[in-house]
Structures are given as structure tokens and as C-alpha cells.
N, C-alpha and C positions, 0 to 999 in steps of 0.2 A: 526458388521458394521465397514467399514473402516473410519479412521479417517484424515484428513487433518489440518497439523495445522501450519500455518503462525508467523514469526515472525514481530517484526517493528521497526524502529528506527535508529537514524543516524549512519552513518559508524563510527567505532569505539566505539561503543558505548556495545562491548562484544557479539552480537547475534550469532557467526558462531563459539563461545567458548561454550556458552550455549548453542546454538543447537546441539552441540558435545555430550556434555558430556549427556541433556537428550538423545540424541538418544544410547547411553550406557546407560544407569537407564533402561531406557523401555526394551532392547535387553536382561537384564539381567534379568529382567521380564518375559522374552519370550515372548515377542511381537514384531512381525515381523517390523522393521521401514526402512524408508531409507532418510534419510537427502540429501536433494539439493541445493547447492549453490548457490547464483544465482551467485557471483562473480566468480567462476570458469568459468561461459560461456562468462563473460565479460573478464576474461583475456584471453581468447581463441581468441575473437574476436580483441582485442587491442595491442596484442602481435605484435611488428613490425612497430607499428602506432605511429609516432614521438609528435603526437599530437591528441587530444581527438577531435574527432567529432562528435554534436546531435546525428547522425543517428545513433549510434553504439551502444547509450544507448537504442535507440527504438528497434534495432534490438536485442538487448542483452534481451533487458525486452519480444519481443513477444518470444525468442527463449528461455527464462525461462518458461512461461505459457505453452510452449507446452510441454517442458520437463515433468512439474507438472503432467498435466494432462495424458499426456502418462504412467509416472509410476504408477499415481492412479489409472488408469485402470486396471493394468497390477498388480497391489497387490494383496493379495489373503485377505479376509475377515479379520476381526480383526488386521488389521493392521494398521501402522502409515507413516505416508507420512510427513514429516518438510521442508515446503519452507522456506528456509534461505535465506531473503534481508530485505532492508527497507522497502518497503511498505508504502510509506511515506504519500500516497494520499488519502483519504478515495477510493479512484473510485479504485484503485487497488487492496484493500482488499475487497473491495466487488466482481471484479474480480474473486477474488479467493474464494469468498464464494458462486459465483453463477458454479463456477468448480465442485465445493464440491457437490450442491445442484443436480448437471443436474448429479455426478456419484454416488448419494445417498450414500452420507460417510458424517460425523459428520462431523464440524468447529468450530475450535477454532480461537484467536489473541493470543501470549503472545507478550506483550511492554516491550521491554529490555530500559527501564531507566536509561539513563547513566547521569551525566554534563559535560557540552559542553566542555568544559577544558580537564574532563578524554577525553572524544575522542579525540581532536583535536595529546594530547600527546600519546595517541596508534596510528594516523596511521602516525603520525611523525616516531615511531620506528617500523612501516612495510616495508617490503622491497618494496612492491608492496601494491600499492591501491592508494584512490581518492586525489587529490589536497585540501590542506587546503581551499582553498575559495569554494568548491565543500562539502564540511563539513558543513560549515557552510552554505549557500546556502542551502541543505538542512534540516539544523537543523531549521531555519527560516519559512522554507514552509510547516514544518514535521506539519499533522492534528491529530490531538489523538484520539485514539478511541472512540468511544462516543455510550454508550451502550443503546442511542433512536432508532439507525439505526439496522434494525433486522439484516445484516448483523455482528453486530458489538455486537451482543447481548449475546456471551462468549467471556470473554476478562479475561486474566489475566494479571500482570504488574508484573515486576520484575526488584531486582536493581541489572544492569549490572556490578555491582563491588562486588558485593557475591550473585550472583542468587540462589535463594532454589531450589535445580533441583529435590528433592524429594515432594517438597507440585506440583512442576511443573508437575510431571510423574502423580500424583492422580489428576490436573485437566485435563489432556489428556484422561484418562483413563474411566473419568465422561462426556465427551462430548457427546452431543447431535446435531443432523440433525438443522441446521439453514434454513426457508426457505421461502420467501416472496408467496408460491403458484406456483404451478407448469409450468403455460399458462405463468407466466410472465418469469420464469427460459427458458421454450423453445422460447420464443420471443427474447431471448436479444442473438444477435448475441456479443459473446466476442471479437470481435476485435472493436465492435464501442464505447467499454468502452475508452478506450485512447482516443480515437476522442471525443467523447463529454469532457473529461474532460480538452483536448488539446485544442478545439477549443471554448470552453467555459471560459477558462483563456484568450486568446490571444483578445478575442471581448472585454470580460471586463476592460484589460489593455486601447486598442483603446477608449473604454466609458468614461473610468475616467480621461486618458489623455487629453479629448478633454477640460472634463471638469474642470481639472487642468488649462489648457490654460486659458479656460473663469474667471477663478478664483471665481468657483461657487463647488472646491471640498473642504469637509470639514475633517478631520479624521473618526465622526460619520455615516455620507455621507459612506466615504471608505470603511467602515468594517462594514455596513450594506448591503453592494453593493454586497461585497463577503460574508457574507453571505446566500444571496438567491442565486447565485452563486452554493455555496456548496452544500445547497438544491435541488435547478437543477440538478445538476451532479446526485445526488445522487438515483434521481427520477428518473429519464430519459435516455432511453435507445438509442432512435433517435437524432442523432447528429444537425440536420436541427429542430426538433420541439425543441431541448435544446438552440440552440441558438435564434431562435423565442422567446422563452420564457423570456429567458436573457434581450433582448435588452426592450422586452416588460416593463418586471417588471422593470429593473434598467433605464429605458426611463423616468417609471411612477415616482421612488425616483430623480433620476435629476433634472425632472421637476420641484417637488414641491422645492427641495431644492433651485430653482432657484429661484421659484415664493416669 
């Protein structure tokens, strides 16, 4: 069975050192691997660009998944496939677990665990990579794995500052097919992943801000809001019944917090 295995984690945070060096451990196993970058397609695309603009990461992010998927195809059995990025959203890694599921090849996560500190001073000393407020920004937003979600249900964690790349290569090599059922894997078109998770952030903002205004949001309020939010995303693969859903349930906690 081929294997697909994802890394996570904020920039700087060691993943494209540790996806190195396993894809060495595995190779000298004799197991076929091929490590993908995602930052290579983002500096392909940004090279030139005086200035970062949204679109580039969208385009950077669908023009990694097709890469994924293209070489996992294109693997020959018992092999390993290493998407190297953050992955910072649960709807992303599920993304790549419902990749995994529709080209019948195992799934894994490993969490490269770094502190915010060590990263921030690696990508200070990289020639090239993210703006410090783009660091943080995503270290703030980064979701952890959370092994209820059957996507999310091989997860290993590792500290990005002496990763064990040997206990790493035996849980690659133990992996198992993750899969929610087959009808829902051919149901879910992969490009509507980003849109439910995009447009299910951007209503929730508008919700909360209205209700900042009215001076009826609380912090409990807040992080009860996202989290059914997360839920949402997580469930739902139609971008139009996700946000129905949103407005629905976080209409229903407004409400009462008002009342």
C-alpha cells in the first residue's frame, strides 16, 4: 500500500529539515519516497513579486495538492509520498486525507513542534521565506490535530528542535488507510474544501462583529462560535449548506447570549 504522509506546523518550525532527513531513513530502507515542498512552488510563483498578494497563496496551495496527488498516483506500491507544509487548518489536512483515501494509500500527520521563538529566529536567518507577522499570524490560527476527527486519527508529534527521525520512519511504515466510507470520499469534490473553510471564516467574522458592535460578544460567546465553526467545516463538504448551517447554529448562540 502506498503511503501519504503530511507534515504541520508553523514556518520555521523545522518540517522541510525533518522531512529531509526521513525521506533519507526511509530511502535507505529501500522504500521508494519522494518529498514535496510546498515552499518550492510558492517561491516559483513569488519570485519577482515585490510584494505578497492573497491570490498567490491560493494559487500556491491548489498548485501543491495537485502536485500531491499527481505523484501519488504516479508511485509504484509501497511507497511514500511526504507533503511538506504547514497545514495549519484542520480542512486542509483533511484535504489531504480525503487525497489519500479516493488513491487507496495509508495517512498519516506528523506535528513538527517547534516554540514560537525558535521559529520566529530561523526564518529570520533564511534567505528567503515568510514575513515575521505571517509567522505569527499563522502560529495563532495553527488548529492541532485532534485525533476525534477520523481524518486526524494517525498523528504523530515531534520536537522540531531534535525530531526522532528513527521512531518517525517505524510510524510511516505502520500506517494504516484512514477513511470516513467510500460515497462520502467520491462526494466531496476537493476544491470545495478551501471554500467551505474560507467562506465559513469570513461569515463568522461578519457574525461576531456585528455582534461586538451591539455589545452583546463575550470571549465564551467567541470561542464557542468557532468552535461549531470547526465542526462545520469539518462535517461538510457543500459550501452553501456550511454556511446555512453557521449562520443557523451561531444565529441560535447570539440569540440566547443576547436574551
Amino acid at each position: 500500500m502506498k503511503r501519504l504522509v503530511i507534515t504541520c506546523g508553523p514556518p520555521g518550525s523545522g518540517k522541510t529539515y525533518f522531512a529531509t532527513e526521513l525521506a533519507r531513513a526511509l530511502r535507505a530502507r529501500g522504500v521508494p519516497t519522494a518529498h514535496l515542498e510546498a515552499d518550492r512552488v510558492r517561491a516559483g510563483l513569488w519570485e519577482g513579486n515585490e510584494e505578497f498578494e492573497p491570490w498567490m497563496e491560493r494559487v500556491a496551495r491548489r498548485g501543491f495538492v495537485d502536485l500531491v496527488r499527481s505523484v501519488l498516483s504516479s508511485m509504484p506500491e509501497d511507497s511514500v509520498v511526504i507533503a511538506d507544509d504547514t497545514h495549519y487548518y484542520a480542512s486542509h489536512r483533511k484535504e489531504m486525507a480525503e487525497l489519500a483515501s479516493r488513491e487507496g494509500a495509508a495517512f498519516g500527520i506528523i506535528h513538527v513542534k517547534t516554540p514560537l521563538n525558535t521559529c520566529l529566529e530561523r526564518v529570520r536567518d533564511k534567505d528567503w521565506g515568510p514575513p515575521e507577522d505571517t509567522v505569527l499570524e499563522i502560529a495563532e490560527r495553527f488548529e492541532p490535530p485532534d485525533g476525534s476527527r477520523w481524518w486526524e486519527s494517525n498523528v504523530m508529534t515531534v520536537d522540531g528542535r531534535d525530531p526522532d527521525v528513527d521512531r518517525a520512519v517505524e510510524f510511516v511504515l505502520s500506517l494504516s488507510e484512514v477513511s470516513p466510507g467510500r460515497d462520502h470520499v467520491k462526494r466531496a469534490d476537493p476544491s470545495s474544501v478551501d471554500e467551505v473553510d474560507v467562506r465559513t471564516r469570513r461569515v463568522l467574522r461578519e457574525m461576531l462583529s456585528r455582534a461586538a458592535e451591539e455589545g452583546s460578544l463575550t470571549p465564551e460567546v467567541a470561542e464557542e462560535a468557532n468552535r461549531i465553526r470547526r465542526e462545520i467545516a469539518s462535517s461538510l463538504d457543500d459550501p452553501e449548506e456550511a454556511e446555512r448551517e453557521l449562520r443557523r447554529r451561531v444565529g441560535e448562540l447570539l440569540g440566547c447570549s443576547r436574551g
